[in-house]
BAFI-3210 file (N, C-alpha, C; in Angstrom, 3 decimals, decimal comma, padded with zeros to 6 digits):
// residues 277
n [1|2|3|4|5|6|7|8|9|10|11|12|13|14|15|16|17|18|19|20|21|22|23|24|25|26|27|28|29|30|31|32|33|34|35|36|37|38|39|40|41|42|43|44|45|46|47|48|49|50|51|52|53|54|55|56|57|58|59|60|61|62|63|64|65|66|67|68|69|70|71|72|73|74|75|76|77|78|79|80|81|82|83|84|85|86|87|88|89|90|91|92|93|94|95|96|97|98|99|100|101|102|103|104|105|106|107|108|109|110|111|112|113|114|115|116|117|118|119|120|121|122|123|124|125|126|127|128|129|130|131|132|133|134|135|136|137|138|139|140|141|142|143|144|145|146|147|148|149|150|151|152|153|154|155|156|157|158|159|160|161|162|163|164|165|166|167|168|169|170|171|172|173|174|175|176|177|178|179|180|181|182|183|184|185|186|187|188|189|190|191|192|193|194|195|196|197|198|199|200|201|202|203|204|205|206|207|208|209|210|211|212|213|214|215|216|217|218|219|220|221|222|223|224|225|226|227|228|229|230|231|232|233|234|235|236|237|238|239|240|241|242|243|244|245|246|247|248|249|250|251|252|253|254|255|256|257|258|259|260|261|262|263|264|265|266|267|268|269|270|271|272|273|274|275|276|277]
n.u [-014,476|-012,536|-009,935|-009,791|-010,806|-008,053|-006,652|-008,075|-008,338|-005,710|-005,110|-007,111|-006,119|-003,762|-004,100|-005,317|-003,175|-001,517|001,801|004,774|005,957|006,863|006,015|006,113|004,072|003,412|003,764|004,752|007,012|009,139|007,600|006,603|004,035|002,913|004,105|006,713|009,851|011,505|010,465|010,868|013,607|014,054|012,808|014,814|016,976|016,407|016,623|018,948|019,920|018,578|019,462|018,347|017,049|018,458|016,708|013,544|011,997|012,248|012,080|010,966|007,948|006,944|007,979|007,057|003,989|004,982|005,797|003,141|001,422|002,289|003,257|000,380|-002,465|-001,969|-000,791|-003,148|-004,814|-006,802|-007,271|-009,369|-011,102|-015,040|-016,180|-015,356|-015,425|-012,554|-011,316|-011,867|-010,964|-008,518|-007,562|-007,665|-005,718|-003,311|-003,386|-003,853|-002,171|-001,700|-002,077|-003,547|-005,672|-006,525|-007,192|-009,440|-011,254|-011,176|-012,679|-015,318|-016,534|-016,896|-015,204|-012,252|-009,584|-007,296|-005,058|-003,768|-003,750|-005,215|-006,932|-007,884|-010,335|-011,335|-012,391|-014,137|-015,816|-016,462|-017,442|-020,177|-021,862|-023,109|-021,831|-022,109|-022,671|-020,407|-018,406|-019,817|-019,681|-016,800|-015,611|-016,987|-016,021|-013,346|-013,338|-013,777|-011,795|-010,145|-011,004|-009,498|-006,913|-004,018|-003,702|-005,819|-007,575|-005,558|-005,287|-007,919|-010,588|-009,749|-009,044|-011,591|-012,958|-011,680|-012,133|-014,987|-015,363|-014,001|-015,807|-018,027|-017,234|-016,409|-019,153|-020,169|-018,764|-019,681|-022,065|-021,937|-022,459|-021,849|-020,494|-019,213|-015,930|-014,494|-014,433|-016,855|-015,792|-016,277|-016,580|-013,739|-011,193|-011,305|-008,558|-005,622|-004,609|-001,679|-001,116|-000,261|-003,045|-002,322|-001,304|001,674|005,005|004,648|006,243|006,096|003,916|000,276|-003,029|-005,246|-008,108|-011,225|-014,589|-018,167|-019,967|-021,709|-022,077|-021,404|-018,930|-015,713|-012,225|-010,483|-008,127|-003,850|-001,286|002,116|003,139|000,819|001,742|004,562|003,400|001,995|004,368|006,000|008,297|010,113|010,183|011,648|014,127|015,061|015,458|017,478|019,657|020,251|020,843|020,636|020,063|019,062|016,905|015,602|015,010|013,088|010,961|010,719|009,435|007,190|005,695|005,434|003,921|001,992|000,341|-000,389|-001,994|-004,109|-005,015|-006,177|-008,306|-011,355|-013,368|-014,738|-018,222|-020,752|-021,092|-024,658|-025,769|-023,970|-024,194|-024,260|-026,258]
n.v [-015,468|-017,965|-019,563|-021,798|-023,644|-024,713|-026,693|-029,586|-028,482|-028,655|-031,463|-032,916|-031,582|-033,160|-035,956|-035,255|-034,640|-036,837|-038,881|-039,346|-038,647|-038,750|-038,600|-038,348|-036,808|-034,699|-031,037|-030,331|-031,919|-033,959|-034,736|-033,869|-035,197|-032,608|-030,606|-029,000|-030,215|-027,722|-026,041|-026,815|-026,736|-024,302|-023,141|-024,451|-023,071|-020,889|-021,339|-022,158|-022,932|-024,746|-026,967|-028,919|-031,800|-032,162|-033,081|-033,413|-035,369|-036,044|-034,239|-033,363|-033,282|-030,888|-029,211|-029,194|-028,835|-026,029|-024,706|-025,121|-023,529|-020,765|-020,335|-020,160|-020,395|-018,430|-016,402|-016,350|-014,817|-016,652|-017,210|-014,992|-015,323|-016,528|-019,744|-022,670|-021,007|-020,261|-023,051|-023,828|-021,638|-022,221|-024,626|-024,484|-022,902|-024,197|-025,980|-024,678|-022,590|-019,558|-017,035|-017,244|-018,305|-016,213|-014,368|-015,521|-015,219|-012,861|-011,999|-013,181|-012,195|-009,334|-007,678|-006,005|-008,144|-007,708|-007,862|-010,299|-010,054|-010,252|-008,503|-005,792|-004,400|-006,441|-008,979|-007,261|-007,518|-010,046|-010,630|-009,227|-011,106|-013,934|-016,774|-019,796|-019,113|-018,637|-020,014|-022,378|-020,627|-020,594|-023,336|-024,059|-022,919|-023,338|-026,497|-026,120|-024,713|-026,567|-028,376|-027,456|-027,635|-029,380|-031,802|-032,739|-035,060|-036,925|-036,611|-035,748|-037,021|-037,626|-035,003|-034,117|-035,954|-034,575|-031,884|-032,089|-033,120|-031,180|-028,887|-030,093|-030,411|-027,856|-025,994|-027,899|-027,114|-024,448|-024,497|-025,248|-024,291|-021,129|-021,055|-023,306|-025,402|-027,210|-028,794|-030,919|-034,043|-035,194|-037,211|-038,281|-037,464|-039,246|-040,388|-039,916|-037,259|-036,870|-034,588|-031,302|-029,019|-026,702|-023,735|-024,511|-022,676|-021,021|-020,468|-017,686|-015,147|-014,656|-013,683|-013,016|-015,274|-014,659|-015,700|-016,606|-018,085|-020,794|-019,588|-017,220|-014,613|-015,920|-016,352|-018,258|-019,385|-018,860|-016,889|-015,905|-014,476|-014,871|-017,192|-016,522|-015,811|-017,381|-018,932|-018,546|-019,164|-020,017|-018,603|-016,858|-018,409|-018,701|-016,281|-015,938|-017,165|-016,663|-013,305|-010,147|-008,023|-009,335|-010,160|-007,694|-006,636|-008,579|-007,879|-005,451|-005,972|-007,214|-005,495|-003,731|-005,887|-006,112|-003,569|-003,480|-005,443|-004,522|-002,502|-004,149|-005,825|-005,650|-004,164|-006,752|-007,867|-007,933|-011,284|-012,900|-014,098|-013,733|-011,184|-008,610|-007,750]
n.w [030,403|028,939|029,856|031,422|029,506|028,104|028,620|028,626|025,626|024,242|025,505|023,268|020,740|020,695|020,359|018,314|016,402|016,961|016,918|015,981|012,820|009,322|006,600|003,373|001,675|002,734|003,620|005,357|006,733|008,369|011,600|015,037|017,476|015,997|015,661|013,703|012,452|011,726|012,809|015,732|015,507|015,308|017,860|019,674|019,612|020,709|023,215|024,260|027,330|027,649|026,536|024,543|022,688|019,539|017,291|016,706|017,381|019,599|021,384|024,402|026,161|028,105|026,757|023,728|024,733|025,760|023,075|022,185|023,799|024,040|021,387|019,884|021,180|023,194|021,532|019,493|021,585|023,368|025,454|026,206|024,386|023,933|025,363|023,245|020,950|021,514|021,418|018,725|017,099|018,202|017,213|014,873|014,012|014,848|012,614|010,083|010,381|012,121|010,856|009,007|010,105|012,280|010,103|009,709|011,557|011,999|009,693|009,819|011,764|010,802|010,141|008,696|006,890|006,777|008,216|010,305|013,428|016,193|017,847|020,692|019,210|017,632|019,806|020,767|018,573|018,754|020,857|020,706|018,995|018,325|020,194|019,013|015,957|015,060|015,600|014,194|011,292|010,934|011,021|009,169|007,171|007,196|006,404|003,770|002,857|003,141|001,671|-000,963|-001,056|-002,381|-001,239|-000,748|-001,322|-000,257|002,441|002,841|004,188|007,035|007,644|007,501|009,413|011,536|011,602|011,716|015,058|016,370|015,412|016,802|019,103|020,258|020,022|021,954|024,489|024,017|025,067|027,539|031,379|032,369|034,809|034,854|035,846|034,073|031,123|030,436|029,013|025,743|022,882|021,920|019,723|016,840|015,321|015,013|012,411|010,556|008,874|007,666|007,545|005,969|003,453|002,037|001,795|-001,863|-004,998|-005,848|-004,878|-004,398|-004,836|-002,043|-002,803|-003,090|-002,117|-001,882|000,491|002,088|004,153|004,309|003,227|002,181|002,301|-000,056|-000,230|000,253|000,962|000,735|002,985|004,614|005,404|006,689|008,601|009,966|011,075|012,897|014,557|012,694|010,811|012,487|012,443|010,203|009,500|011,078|010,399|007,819|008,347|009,620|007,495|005,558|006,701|007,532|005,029|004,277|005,946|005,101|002,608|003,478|004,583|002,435|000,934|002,241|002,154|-000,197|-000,588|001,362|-000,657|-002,562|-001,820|-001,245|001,799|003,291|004,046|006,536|007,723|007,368|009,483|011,558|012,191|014,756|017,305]
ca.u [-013,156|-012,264|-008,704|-010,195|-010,751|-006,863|-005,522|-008,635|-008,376|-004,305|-005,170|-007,697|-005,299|-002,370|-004,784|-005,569|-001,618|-000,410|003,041|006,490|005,523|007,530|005,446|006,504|003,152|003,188|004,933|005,243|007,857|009,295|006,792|006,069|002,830|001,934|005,496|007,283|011,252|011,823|009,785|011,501|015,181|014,362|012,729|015,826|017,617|015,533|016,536|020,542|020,728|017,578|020,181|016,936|017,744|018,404|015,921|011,848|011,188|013,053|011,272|010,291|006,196|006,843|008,732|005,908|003,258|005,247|005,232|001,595|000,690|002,955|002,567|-000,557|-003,108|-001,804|-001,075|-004,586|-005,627|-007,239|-007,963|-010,423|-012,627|-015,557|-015,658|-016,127|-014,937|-011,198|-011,050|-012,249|-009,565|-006,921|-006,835|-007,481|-004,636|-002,246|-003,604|-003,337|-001,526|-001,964|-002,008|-005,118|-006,483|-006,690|-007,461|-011,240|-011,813|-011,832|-013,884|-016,520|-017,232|-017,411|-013,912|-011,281|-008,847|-005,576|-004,080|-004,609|-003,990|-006,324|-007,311|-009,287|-011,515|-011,858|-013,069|-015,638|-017,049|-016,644|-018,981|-021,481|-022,452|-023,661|-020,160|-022,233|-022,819|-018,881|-018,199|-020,541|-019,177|-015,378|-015,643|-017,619|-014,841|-012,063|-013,753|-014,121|-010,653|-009,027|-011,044|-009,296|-005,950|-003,473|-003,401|-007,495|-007,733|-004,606|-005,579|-009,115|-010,850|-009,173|-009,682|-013,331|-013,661|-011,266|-013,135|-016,394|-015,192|-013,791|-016,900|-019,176|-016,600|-016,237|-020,547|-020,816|-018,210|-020,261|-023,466|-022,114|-022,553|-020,721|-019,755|-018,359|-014,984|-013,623|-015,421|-017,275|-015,372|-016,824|-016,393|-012,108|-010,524|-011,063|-007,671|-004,681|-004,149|-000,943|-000,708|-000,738|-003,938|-001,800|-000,582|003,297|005,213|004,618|007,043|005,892|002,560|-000,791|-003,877|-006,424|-009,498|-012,808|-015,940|-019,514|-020,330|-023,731|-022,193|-021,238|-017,570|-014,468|-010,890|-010,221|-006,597|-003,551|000,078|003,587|003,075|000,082|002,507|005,199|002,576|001,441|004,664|007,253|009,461|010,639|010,716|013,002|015,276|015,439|016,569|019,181|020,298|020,834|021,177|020,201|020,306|018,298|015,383|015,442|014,279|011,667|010,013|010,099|009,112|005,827|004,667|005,168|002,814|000,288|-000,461|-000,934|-003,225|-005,222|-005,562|-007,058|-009,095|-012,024|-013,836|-015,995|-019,275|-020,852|-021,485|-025,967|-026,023|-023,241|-024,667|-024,739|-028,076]
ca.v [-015,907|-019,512|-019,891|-023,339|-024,767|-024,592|-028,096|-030,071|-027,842|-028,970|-032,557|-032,750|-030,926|-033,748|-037,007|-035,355|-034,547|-037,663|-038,970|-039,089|-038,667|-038,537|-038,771|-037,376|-036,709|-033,907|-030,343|-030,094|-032,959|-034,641|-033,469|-034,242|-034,144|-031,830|-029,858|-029,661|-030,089|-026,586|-024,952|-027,016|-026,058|-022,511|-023,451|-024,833|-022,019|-020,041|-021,655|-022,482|-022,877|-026,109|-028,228|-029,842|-032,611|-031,558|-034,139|-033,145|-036,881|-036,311|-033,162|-032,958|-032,911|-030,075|-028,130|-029,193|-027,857|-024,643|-023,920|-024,792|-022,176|-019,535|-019,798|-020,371|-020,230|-017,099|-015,521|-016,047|-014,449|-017,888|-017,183|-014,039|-015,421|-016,995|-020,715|-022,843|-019,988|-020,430|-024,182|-023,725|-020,727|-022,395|-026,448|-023,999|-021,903|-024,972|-027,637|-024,586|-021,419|-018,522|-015,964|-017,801|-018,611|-014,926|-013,435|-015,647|-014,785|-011,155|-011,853|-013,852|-010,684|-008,386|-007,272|-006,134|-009,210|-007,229|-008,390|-011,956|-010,405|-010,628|-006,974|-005,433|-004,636|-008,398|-008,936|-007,224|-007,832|-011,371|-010,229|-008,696|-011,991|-015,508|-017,985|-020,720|-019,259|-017,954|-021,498|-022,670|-020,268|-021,014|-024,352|-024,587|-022,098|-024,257|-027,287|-025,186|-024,129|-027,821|-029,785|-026,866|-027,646|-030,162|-032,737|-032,594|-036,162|-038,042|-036,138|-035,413|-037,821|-037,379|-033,639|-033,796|-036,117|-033,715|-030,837|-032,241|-033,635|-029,791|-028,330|-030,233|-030,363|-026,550|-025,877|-028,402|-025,800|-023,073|-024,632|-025,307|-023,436|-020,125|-021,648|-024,908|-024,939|-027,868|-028,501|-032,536|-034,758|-035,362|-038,123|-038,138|-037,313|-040,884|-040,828|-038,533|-036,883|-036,098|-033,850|-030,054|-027,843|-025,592|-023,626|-024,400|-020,995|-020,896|-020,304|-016,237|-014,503|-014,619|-012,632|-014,361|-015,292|-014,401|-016,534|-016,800|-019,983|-020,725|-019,030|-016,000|-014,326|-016,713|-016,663|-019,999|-019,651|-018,179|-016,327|-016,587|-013,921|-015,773|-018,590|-016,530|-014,943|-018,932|-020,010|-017,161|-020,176|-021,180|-017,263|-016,275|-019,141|-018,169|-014,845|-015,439|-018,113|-015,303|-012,301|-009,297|-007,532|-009,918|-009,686|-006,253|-006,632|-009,104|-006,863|-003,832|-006,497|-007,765|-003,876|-003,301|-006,970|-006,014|-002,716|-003,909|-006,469|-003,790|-001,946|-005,016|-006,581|-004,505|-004,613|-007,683|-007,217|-008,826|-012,827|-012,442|-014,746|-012,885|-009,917|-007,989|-008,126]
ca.w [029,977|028,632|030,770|031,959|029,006|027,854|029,252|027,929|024,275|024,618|025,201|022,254|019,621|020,893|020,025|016,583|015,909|016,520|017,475|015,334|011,709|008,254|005,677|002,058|001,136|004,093|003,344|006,627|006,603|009,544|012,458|016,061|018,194|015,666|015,559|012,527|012,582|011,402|014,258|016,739|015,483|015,828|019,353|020,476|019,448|021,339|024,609|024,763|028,297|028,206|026,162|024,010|021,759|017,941|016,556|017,227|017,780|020,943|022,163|025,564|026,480|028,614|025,449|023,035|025,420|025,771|022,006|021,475|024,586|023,765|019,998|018,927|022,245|023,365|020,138|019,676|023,061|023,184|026,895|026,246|023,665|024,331|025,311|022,285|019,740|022,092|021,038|017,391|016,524|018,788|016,672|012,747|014,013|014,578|011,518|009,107|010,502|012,642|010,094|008,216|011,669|012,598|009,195|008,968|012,415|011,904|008,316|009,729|012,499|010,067|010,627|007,322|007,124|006,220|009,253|011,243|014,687|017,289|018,384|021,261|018,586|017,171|020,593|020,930|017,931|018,887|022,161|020,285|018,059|018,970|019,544|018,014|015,108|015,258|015,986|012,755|010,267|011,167|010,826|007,587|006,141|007,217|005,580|002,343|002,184|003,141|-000,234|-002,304|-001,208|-003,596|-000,816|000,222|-002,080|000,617|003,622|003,421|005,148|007,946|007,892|007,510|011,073|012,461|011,750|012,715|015,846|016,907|015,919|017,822|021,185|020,230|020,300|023,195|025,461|024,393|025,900|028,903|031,827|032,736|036,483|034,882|035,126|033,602|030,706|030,044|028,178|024,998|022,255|021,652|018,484|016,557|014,494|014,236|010,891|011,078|008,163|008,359|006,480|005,317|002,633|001,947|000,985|-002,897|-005,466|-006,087|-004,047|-005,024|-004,201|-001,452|-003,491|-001,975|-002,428|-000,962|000,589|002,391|005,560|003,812|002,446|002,824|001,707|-000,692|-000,627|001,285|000,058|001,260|003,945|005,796|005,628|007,124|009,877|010,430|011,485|013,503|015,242|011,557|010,048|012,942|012,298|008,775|009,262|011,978|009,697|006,338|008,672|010,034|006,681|004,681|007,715|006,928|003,606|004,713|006,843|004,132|001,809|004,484|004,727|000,962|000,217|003,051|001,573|-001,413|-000,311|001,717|-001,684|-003,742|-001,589|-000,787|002,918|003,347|004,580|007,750|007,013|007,882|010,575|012,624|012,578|016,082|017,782]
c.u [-013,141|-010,789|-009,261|-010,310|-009,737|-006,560|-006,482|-008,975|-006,763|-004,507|-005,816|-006,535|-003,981|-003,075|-005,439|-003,914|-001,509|000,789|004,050|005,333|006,475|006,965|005,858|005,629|003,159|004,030|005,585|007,301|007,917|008,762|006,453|005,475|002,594|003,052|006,176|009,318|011,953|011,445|010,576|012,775|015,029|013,955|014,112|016,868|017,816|016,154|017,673|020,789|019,715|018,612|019,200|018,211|017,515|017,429|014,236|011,002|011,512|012,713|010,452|008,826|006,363|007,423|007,797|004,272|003,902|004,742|003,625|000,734|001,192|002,655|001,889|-001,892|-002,657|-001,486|-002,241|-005,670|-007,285|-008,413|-009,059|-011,601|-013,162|-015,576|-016,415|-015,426|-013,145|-010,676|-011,234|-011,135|-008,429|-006,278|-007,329|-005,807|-003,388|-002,254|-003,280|-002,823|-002,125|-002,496|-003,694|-006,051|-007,157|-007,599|-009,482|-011,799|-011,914|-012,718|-015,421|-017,526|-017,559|-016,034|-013,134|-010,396|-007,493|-004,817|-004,443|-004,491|-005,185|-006,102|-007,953|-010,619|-012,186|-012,641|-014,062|-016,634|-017,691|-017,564|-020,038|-021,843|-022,443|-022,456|-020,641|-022,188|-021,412|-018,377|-018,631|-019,489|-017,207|-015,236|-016,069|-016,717|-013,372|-011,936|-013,203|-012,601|-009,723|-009,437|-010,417|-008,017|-005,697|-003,603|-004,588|-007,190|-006,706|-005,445|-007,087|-010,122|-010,670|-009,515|-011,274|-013,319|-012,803|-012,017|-014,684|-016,409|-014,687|-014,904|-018,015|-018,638|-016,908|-018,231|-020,542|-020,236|-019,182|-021,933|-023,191|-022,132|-021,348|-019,804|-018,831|-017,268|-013,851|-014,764|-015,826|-016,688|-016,156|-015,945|-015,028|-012,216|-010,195|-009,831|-006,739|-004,532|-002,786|-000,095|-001,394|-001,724|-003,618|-001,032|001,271|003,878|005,347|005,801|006,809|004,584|001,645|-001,794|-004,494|-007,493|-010,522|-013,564|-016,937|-019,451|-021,631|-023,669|-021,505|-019,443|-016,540|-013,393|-010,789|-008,904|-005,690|-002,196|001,181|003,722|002,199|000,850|003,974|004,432|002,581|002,480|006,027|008,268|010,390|011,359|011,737|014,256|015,915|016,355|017,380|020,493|021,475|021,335|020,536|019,679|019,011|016,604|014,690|014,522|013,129|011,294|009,637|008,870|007,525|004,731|004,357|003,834|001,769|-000,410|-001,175|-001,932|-004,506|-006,125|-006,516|-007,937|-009,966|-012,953|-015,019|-016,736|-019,385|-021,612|-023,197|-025,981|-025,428|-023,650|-024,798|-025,546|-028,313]
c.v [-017,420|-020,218|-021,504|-024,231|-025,268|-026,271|-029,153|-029,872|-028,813|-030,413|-032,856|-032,403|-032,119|-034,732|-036,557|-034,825|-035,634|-038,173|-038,439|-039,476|-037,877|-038,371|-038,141|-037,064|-035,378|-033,123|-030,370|-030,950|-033,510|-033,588|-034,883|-034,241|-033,318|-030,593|-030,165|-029,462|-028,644|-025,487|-025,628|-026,770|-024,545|-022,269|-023,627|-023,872|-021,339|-020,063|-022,676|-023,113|-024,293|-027,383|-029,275|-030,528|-031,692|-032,326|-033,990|-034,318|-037,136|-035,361|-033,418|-032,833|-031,747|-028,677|-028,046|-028,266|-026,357|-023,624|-024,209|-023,684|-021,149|-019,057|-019,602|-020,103|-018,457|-016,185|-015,057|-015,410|-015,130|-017,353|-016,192|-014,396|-016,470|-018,584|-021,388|-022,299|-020,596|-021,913|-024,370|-022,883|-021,704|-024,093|-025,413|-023,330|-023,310|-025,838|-026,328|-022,892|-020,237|-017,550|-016,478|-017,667|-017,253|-014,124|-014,066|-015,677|-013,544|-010,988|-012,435|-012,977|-009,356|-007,339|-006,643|-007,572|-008,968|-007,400|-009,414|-011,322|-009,938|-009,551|-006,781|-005,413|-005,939|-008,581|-008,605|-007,055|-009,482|-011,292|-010,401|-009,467|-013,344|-016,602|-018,930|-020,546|-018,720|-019,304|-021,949|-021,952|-020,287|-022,128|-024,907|-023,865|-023,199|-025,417|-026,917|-025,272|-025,199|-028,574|-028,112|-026,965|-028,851|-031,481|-033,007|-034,739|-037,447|-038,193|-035,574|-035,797|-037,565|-035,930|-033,079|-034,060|-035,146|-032,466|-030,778|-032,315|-032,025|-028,844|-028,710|-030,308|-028,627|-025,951|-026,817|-027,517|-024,479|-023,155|-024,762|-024,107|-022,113|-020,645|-022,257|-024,228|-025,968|-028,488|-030,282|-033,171|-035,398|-036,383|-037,809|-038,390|-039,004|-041,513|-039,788|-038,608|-035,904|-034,762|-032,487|-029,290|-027,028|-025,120|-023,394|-023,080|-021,447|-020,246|-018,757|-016,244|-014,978|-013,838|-013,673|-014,443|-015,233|-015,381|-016,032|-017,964|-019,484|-020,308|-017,542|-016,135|-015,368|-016,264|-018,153|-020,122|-018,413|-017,405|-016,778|-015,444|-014,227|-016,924|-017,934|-015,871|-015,956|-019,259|-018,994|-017,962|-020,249|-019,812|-016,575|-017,157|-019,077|-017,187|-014,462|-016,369|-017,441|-013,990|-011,342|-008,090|-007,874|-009,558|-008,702|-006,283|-007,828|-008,470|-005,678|-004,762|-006,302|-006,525|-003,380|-004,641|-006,142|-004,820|-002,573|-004,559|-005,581|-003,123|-003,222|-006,020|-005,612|-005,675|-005,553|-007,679|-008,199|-010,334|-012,268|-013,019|-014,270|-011,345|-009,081|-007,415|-006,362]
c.w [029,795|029,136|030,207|030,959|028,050|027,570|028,469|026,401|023,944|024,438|023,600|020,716|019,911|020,211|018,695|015,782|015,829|017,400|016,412|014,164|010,239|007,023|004,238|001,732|001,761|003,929|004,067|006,594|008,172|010,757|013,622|016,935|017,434|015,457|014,443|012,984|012,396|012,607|015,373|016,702|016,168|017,023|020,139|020,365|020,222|022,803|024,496|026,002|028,710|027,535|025,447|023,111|020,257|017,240|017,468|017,794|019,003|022,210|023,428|025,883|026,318|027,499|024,051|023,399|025,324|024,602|021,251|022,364|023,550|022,182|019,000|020,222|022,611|022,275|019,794|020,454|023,337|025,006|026,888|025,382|024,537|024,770|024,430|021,141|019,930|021,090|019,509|016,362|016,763|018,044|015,210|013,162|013,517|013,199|010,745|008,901|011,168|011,618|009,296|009,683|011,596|011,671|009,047|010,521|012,669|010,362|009,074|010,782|011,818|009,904|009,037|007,954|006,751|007,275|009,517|012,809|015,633|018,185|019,461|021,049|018,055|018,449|020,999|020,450|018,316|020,026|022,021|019,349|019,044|018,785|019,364|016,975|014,497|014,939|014,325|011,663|009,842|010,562|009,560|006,486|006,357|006,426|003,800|002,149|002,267|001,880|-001,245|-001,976|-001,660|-002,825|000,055|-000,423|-001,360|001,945|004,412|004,305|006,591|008,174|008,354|009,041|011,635|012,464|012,561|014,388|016,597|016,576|016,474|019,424|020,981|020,936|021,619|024,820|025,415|025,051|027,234|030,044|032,533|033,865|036,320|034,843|034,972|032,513|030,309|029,044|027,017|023,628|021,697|019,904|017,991|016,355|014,483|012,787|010,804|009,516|007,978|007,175|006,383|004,258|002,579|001,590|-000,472|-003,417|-005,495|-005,104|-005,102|-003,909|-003,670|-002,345|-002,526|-002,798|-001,676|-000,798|001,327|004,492|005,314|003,102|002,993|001,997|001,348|-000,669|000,839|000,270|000,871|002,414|004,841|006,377|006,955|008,783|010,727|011,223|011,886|013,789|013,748|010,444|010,919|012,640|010,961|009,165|010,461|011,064|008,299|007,012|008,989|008,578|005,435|005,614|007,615|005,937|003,744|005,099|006,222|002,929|002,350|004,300|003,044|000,215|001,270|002,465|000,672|-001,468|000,104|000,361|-002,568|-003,320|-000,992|000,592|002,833|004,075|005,724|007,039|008,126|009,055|011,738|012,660|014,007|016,257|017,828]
res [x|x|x|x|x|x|x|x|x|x|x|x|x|x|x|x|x|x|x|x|x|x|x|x|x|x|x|x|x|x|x|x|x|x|x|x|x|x|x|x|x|x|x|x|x|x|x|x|x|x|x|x|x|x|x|x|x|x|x|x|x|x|x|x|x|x|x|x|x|x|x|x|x|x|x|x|x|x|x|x|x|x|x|x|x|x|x|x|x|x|x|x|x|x|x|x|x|x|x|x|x|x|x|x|x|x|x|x|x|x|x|x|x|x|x|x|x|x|x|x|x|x|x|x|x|x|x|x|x|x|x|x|x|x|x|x|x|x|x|x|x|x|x|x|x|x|x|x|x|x|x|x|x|x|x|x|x|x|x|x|x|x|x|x|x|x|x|x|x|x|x|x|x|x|x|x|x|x|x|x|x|x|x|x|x|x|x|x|x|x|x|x|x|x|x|x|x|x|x|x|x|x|x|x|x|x|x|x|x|x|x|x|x|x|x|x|x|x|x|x|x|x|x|x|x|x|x|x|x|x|x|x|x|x|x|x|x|x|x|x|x|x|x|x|x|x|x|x|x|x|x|x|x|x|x|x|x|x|x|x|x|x|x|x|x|x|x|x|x|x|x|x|x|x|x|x|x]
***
């Protein structure tokens, strides 16, 4: 289990967020620590009786921490994968959505990707393969899919050392030893980038595109239902906002796109290197 290496994954993912950040360049928009204003409304929603401030620049540690456990670490059942793999899913999930997160960690096991969540079965394919080379092929897909988004050419830079810098802390957790249980501090996140690798919701859907790269099958792109998978704080506040009625019809909508998706994307094979021994 990787419990232990939570609080030092947590720090790490805060020193590549950032502080208070506005940027127009950034769909996200006004975002803090790594929180966007939209996720923290529907946070505060959430929790009437804490009295949070209305303004994300004003957010609490202890309320920031909450929603990066609760909705992105544990979503991920961060704590059962391996250590290494934990820290690698748990900073793609936040920079560019759960729903992506999930979906190229059940491709790169050999998994279908018509869902993003994080199964029994995901698990123990994730067992039965090597979490460096789990680690490796994550990381070189995340790369891949941040120079093909509109804002790689502001934000890239920055993306790249962040990436590097989480897959070599990520591989240096998975060398260490089973016993440890706090894991060696390793060279800090140089620079926050405080803008999010992810796809904005698009005007209509689109299909994921598949590729090969030189670590096997990836997704190059995402739709407006990974987007709404990515980011639950911001889709419940929507639909308490329009109604019970309208939610509805999201949710027939969600099952009527996913099926569809299952139908036109056919099962991707095992990437060679993950293969189980």
């Amino acid at each position: 289990m990787a419990a232990s290496t939570y609080d030092e994954a947590l720090r790490r993912l805060l020193l590549h967020e950032g502080g208070n950040d506005d940027d127009p360049r950034d769909p996200g928009g006004r975002t803090s620590r790594g929180i966007i204003q939209r996720e923290w409304t529907t946070y505060v929603a959430h929790h009437p009786r804490r009295k949070l401030p209305a303004d994300v620049w004003q957010a609490p540690d202890a309320a920031v921490a909450d929603i990066y456990r609760t909705q992105y670490w544990d979503k991920m059942r961060c704590d059962e994968l391996p250590a290494g793999v934990d820290d690698t899913v748990y900073d793609y999930c936040v920079n560019s959505g759960v729903g992506r997160a999930g979906k190229v960690l059940r491709r790169v096991v050999g998994l279908p990707d018509n869902t993003n969540v994080v199964t029994d079965e995901v698990l123990s394919a994730v067992a039965r393969r090597d979490a460096k080379a789990i680690i490796v092929a994550i990381n070189d897909e995340r790369l891949r899919f941040l120079k093909s988004l509109k804002t790689w050419p502001v934000f890239g830079a920055g993306w790249s050392r962040r990436v590097a810098e989480v897959k070599a802390f990520s591989l240096h957790l998975a060398d260490r030893p089973i016993a440890a249980q706090v894991p060696t501090p390793r060279p800090v996140p140089t620079e926050a980038v405080p803008a999010k690798g992810a796809v904005p919701p698009p005007a209509g859907t689109k299909k994921i595109i598949v590729g090969v790269g030189a670590a096997g099958p990836v997704a190059a792109g995402g739709n407006f239902w990974d987007w709404v998978a990515a980011h639950p704080w911001e889709t419940a506040g929507i639909g308490c906002g329009i109604g019970v009625a309208v939610g509805g019809s999201i949710y027939a909508l969600n099952r009527w796109h996913q099926h569809r998706q299952e139908a036109a994307i056919p099962n991707t094979p095992l990437i060679p290197e993950l293969k189980a021994a």
